[in-house]
SERO-4910 file (N, C-alpha, C, O; in steps of 0.05 Angstrom, whole numbers):
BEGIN
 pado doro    nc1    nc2    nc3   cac1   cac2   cac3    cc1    cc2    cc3    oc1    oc2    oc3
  Unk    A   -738   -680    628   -766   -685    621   -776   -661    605   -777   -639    615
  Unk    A   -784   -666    578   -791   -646    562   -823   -643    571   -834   -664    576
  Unk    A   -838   -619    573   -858   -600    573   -878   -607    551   -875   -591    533
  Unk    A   -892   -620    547   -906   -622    526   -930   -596    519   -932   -582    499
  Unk    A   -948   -597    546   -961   -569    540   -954   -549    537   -931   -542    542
  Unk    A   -974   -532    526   -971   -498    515   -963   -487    545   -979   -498    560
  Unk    A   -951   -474    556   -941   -448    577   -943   -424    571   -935   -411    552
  Unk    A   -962   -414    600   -968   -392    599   -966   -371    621   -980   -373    641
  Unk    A   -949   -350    619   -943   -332    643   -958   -317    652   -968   -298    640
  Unk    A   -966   -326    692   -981   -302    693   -964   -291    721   -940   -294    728
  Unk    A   -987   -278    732   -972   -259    751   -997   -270    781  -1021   -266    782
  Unk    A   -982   -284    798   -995   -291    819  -1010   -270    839   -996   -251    848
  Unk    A  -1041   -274    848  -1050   -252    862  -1056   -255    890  -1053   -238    908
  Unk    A  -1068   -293    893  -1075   -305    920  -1075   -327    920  -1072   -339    899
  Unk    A  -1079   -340    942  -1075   -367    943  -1108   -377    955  -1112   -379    979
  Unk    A  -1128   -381    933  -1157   -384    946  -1163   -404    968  -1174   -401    990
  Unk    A  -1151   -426    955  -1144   -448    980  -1124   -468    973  -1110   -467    953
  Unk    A  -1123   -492    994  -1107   -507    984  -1092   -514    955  -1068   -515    950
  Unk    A  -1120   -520    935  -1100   -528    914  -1113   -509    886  -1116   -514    862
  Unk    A  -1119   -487    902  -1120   -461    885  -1114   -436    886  -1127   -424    903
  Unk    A  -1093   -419    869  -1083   -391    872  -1111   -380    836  -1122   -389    816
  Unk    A  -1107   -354    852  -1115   -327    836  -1094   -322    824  -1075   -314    839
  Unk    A  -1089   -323    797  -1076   -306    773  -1077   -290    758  -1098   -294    745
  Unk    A  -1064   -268    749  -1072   -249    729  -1057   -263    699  -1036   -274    697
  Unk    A  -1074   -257    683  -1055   -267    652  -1060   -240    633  -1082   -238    621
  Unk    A  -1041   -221    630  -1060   -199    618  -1074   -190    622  -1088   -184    603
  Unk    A  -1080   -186    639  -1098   -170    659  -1129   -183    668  -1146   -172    682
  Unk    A  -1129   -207    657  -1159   -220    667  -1146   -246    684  -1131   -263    676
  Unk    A  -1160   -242    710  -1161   -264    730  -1165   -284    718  -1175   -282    696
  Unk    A  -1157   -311    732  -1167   -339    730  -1163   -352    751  -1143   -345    763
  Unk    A  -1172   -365    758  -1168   -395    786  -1147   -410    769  -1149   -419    746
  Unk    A  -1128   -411    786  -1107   -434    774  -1106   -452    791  -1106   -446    815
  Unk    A  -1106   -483    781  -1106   -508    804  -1085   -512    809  -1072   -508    789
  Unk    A  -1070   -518    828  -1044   -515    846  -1045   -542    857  -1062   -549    874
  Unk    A  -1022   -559    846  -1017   -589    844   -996   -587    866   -973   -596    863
  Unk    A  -1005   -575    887   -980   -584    914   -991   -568    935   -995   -544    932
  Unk    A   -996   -581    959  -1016   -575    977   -999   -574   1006  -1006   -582   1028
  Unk    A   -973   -560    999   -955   -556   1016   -962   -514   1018   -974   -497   1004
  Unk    A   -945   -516   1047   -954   -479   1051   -942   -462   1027   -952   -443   1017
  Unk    A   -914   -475   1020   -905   -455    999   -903   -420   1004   -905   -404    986
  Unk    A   -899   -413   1027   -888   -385   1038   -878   -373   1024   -890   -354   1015
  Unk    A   -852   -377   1014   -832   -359   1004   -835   -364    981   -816   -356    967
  Unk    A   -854   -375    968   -855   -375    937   -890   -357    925   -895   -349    902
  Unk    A   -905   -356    946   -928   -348    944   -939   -318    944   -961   -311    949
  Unk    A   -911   -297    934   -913   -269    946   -925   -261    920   -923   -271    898
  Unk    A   -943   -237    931   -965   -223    911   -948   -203    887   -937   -182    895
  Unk    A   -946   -209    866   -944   -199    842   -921   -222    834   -913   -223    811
  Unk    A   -915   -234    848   -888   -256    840   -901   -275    814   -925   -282    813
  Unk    A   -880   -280    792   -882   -290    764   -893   -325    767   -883   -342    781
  Unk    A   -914   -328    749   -919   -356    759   -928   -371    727   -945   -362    710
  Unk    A   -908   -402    725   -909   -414    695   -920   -431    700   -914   -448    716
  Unk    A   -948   -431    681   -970   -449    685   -974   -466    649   -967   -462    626
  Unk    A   -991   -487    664   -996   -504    636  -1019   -499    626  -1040   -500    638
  Unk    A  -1014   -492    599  -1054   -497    588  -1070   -519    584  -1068   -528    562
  Unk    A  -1083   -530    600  -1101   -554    593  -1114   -561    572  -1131   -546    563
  Unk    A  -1108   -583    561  -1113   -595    539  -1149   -601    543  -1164   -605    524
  Unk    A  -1156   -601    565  -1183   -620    562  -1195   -600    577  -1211   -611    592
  Unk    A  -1194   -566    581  -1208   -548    586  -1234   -544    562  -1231   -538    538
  Unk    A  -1257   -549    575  -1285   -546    565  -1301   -520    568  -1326   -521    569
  Unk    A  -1286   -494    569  -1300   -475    581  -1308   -470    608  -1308   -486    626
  Unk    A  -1315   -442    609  -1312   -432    636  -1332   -447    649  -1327   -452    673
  Unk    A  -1354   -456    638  -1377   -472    657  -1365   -498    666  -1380   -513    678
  Unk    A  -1339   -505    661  -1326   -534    666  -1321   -534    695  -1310   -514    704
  Unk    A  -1327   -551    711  -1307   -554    734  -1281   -556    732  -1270   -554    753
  Unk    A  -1269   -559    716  -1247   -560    714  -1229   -534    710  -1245   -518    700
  Unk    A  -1205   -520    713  -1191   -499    712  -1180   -498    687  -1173   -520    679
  Unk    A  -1175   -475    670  -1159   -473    646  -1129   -472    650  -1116   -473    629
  Unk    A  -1119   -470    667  -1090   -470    676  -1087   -483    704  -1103   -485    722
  Unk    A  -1056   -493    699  -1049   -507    717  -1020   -493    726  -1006   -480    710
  Unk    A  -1014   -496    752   -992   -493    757   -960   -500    755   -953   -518    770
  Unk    A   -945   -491    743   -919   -516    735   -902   -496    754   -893   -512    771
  Unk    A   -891   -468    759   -876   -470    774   -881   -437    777   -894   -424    762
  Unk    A   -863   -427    804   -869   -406    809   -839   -389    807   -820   -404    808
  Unk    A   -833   -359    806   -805   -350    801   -794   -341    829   -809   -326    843
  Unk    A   -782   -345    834   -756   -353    860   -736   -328    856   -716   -335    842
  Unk    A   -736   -303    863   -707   -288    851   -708   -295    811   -726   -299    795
  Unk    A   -683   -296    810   -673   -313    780   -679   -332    771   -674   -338    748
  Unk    A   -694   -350    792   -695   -384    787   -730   -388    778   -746   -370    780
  Unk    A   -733   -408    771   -755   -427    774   -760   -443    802   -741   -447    817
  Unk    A   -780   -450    809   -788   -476    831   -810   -482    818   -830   -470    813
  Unk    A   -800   -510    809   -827   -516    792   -842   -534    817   -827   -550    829
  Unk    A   -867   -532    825   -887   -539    845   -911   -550    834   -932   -540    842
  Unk    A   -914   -570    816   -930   -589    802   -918   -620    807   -902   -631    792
  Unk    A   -932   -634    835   -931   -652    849   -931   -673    829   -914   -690    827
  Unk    A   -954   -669    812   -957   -684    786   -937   -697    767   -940   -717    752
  Unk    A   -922   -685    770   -901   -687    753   -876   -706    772   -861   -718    756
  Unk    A   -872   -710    791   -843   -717    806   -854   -747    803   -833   -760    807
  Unk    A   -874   -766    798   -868   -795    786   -852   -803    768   -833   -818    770
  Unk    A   -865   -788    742   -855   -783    713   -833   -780    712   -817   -795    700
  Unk    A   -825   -754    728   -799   -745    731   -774   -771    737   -757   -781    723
  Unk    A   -778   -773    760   -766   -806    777   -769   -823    757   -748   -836    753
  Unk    A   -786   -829    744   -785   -858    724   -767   -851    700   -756   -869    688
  Unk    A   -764   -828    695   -749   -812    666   -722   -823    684   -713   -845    680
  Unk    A   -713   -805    701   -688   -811    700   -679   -830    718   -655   -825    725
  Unk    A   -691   -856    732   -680   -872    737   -677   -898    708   -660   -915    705
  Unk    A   -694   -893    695   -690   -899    663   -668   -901    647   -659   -921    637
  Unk    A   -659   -880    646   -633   -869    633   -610   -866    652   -591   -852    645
  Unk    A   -610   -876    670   -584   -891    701   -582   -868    703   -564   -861    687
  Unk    A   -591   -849    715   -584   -825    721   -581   -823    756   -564   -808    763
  Unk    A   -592   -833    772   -588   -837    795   -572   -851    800   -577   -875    796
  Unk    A   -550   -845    808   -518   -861    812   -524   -887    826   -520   -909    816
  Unk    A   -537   -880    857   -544   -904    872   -561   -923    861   -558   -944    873
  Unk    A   -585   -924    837   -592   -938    838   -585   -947    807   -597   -965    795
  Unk    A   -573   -939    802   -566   -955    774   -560   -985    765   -550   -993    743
  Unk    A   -568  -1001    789   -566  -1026    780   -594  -1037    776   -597  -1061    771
  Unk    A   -620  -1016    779   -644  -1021    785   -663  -1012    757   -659   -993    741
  Unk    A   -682  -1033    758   -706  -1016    738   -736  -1021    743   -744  -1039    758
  Unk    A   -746  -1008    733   -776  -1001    744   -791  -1018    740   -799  -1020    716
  Unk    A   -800  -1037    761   -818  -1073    760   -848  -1057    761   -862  -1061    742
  Unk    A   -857  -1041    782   -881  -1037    778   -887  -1013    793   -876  -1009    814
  Unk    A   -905   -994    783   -909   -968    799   -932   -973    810   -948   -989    801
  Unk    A   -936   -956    837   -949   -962    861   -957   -991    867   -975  -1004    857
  Unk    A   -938   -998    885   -940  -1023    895   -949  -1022    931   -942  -1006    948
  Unk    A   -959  -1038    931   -985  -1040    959   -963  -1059    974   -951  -1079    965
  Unk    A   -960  -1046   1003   -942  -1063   1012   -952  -1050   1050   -951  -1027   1058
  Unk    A   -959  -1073   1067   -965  -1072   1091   -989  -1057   1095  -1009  -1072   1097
  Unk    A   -996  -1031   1097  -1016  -1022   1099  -1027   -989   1079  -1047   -975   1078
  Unk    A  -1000   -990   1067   -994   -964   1042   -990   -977   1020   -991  -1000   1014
  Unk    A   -984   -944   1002   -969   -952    977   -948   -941    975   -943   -920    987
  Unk    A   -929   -953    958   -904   -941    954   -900   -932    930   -920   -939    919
  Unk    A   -888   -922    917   -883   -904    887   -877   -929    871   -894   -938    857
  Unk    A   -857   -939    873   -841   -952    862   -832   -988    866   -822   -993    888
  Unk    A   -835  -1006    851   -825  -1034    859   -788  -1026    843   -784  -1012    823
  Unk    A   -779  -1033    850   -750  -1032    833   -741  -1062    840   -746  -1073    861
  Unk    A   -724  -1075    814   -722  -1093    806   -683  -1096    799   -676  -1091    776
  Unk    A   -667  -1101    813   -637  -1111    802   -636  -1126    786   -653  -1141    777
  Unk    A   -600  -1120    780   -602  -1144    761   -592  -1176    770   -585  -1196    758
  Unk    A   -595  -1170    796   -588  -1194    808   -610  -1209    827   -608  -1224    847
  Unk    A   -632  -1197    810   -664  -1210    825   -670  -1184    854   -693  -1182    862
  Unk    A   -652  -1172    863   -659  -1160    887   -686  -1138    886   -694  -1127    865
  Unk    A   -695  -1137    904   -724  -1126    905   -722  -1093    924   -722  -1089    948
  Unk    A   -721  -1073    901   -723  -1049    932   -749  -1033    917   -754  -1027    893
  Unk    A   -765  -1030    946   -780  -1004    946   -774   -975    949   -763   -971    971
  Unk    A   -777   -954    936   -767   -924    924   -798   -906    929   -819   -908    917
  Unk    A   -791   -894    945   -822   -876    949   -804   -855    940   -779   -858    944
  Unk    A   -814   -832    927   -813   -800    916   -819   -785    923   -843   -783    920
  Unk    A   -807   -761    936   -816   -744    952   -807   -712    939   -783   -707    940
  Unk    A   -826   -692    927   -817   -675    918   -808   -649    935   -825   -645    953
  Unk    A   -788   -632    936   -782   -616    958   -779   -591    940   -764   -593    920
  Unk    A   -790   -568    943   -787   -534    931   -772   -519    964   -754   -503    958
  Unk    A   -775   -520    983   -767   -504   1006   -735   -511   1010   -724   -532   1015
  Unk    A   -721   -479   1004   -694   -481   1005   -685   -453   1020   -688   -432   1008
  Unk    A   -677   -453   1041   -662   -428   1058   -637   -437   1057   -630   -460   1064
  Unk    A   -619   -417   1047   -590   -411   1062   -577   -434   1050   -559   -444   1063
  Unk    A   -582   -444   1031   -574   -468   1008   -580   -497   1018   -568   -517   1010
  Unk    A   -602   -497   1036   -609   -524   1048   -631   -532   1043   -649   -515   1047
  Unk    A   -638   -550   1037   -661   -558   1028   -682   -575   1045   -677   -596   1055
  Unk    A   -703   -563   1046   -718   -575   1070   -746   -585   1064   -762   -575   1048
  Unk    A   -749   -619   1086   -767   -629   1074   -781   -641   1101   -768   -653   1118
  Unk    A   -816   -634   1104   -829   -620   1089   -835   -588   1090   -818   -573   1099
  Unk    A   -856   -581   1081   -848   -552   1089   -884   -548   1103   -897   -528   1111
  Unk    A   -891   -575   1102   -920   -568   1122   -921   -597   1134   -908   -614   1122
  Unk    A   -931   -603   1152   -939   -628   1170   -945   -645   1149   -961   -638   1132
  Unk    A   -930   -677   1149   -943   -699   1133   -939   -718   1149   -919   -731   1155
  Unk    A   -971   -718   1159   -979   -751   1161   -973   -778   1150   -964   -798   1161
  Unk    A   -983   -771   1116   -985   -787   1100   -940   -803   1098   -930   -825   1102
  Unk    A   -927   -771   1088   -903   -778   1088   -884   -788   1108   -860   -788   1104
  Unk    A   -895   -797   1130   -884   -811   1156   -892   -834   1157   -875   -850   1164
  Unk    A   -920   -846   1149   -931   -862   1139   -908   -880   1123   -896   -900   1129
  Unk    A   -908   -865   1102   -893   -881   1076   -870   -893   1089   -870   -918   1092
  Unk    A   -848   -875   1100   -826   -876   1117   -825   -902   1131   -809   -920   1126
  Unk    A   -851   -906   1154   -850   -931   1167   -855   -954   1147   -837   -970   1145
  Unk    A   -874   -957   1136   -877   -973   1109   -852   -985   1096   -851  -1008   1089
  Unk    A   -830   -967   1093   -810   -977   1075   -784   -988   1097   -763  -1000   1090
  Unk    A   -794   -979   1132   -781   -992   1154   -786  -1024   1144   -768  -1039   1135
  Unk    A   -813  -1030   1149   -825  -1058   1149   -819  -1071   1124   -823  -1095   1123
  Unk    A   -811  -1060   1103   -808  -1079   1075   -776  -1092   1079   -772  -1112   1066
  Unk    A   -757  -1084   1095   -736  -1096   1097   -736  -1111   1118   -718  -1113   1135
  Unk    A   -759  -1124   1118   -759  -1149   1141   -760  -1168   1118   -744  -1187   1116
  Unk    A   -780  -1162   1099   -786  -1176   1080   -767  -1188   1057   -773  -1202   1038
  Unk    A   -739  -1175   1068   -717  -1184   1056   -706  -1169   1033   -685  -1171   1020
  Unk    A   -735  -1148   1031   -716  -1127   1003   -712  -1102   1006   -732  -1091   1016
  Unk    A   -691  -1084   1001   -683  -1060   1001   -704  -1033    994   -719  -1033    974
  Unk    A   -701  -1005   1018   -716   -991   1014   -701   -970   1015   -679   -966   1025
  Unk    A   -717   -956   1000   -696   -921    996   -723   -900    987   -743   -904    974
  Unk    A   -713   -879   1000   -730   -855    990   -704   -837    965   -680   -837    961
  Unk    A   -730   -824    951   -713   -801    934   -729   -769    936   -752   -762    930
  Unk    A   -710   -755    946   -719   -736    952   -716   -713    917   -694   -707    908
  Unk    A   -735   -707    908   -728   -686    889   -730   -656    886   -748   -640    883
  Unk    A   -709   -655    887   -700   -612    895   -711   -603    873   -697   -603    852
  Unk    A   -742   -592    872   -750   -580    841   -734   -545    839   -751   -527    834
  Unk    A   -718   -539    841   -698   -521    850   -671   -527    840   -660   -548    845
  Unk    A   -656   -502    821   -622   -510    830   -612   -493    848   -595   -478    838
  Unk    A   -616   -490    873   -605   -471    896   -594   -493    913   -574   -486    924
  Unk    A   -601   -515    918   -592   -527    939   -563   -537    942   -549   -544    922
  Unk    A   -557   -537    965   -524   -547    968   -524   -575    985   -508   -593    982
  Unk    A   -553   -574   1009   -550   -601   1023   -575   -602   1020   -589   -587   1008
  Unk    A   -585   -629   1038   -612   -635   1044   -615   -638   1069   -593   -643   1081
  Unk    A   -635   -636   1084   -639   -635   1112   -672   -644   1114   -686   -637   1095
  Unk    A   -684   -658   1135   -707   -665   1140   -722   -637   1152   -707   -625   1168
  Unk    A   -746   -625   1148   -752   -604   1158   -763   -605   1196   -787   -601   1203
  Unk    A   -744   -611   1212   -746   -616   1245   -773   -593   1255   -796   -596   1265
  Unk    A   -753   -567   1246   -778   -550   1253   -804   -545   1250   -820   -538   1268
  Unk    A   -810   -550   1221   -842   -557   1215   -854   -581   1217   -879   -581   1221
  Unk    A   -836   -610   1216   -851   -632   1231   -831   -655   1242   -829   -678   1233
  Unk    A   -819   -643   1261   -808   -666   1284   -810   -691   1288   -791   -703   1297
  Unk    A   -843   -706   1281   -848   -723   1275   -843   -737   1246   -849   -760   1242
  Unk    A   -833   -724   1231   -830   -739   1200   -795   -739   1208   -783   -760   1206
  Unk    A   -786   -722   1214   -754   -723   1220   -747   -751   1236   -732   -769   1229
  Unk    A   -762   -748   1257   -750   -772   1281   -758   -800   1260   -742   -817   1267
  Unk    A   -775   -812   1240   -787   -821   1228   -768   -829   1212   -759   -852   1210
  Unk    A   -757   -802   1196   -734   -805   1173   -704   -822   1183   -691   -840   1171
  Unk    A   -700   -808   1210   -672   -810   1225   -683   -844   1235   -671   -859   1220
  Unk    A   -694   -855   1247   -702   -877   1245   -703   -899   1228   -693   -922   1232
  Unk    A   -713   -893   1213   -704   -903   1186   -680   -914   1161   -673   -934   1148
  Unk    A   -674   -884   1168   -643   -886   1161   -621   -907   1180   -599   -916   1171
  Unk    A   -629   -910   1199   -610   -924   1220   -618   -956   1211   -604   -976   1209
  Unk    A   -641   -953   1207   -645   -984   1204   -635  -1004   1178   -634  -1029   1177
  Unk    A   -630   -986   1161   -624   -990   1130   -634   -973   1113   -618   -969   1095
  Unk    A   -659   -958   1111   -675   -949   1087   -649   -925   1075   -638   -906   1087
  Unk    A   -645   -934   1047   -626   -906   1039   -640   -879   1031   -662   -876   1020
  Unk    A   -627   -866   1037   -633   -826   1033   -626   -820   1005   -604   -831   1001
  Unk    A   -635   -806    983   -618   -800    970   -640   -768    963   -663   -764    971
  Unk    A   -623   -750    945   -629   -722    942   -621   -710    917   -598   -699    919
  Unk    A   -631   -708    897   -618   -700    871   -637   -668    865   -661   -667    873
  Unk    A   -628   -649    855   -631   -618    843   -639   -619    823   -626   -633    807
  Unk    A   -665   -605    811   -670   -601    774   -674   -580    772   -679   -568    792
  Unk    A   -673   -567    745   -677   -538    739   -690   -542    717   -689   -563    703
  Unk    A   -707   -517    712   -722   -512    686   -719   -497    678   -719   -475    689
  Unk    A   -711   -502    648   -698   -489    632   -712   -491    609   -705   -511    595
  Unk    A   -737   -471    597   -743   -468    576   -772   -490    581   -787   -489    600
  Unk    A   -773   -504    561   -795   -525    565   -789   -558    580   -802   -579    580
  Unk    A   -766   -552    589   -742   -581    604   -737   -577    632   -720   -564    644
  Unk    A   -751   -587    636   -735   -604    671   -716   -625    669   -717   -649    664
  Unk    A   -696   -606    677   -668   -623    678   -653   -634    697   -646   -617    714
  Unk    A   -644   -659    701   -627   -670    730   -606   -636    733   -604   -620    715
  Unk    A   -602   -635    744   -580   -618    755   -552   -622    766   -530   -616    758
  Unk    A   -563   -639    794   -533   -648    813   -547   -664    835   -570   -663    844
  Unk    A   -521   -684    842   -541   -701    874   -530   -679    891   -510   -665    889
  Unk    A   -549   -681    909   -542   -665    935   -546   -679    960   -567   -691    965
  Unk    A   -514   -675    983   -512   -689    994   -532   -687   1020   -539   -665   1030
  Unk    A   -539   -711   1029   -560   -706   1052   -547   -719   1078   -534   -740   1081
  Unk    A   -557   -696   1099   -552   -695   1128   -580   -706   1139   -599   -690   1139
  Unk    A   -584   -733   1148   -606   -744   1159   -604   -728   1193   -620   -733   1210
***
């Protein structure tokens, strides 16, 4: 997925709240809006390098709105790009171009589709009429080459989980895709320790039918690129 906006490097100072950090850009502060409302620990350390987007539809400082946005933060050597915003787009790009091995007999019928008492990301469509639902789940938290999901309590994403339990009563196939905005990872793992409840959820799931799947991207320049699937331990 090519970058369309201007990118601009700053140097991260705080995290104001949820879905705002303090930046330096050359030495003058700004509020940057922060499109992922996960804790983000190990990516949030004070002077650590952070690649943000310039907003096209910034009206001045009297705007409610922020002049920068967050696209990813520096990891050691690497990128983690952490703009939530982006992992639809992303998923529709490359299940597009058959890039997801498992689902390559599938294409995109309709995004956000209302099904029991949620929504789901994705309607996907075979070529043999078959019907699966695909929810998208973006993951930046990686220790010790494992990749862990979530990295704060989700309600909402346990939610989805059971949701895509109940669509295979309905006779059509459900799968999550987990996306490693990261190339460090070697496996995938549900995060047990930060919410036990989305794990037992996941592992449930998985038993019933819903497929797992886990693919790696890296950013490289103004491109978010597939990387590698990575294999997952439910």
């Amino acid at each position: 997925m090519r970058i369309k906006e201007e990118t601009v490097e700053g140097v991260f100072l705080s995290r104001v709240n949820r879905f705002m950090v303090l930046v330096s850009v050359n030495g003058f502060k700004f509020k940057v809006h922060l499109a992922d409302p996960g804790r983000l620990k190990d990516l949030l350390v004070p002077k650590s390098k952070v690649l943000m987007l310039k907003k096209r539809n910034f009206r001045g400082e009297n705007s409610r709105k922020t002049k920068y946005e967050v696209l990813a933060f520096r990891k050691g050597d690497l990128w983690v790009v952490t703009n939530s915003m982006l992992h639809n787009q992303l998923a529709e790009e490359v299940l597009s171009k058959r890039l997801i091995e498992e689902l390559k007999g599938y294409t995109v019928a309709k995004r956000e589709y209302f099904v029991g008492g949620g929504r789901i990301d994705f309607l996907l469509e075979g070529f043999n009429g078959k019907k699966c639902l695909l929810e998208v789940k973006g993951c930046t938290l990686v220790k010790n080459g494992v990749a862990l999901f979530p990295d704060a309590p989700t309600k909402r994403g346990r939610r989805h989980v059971e949701e895509l339990v109940k669509a295979l009563s309905l006779n059509m196939e459900a799968a999550v895709l987990f996306l490693i905005m990261r190339s460090d990872a070697q496996v995938f793992k549900p995060n047990k320790e930060t919410d036990p409840e989305f794990t037992e959820s996941l592992r449930k799931a998985y038993k019933e039918g819903v497929k797992i799947f886990a693919y790696s991207f890296i950013l490289e320049g103004k491109e978010i690129k597939p990387l590698r699937r990575v294999p997952v331990k439910v």
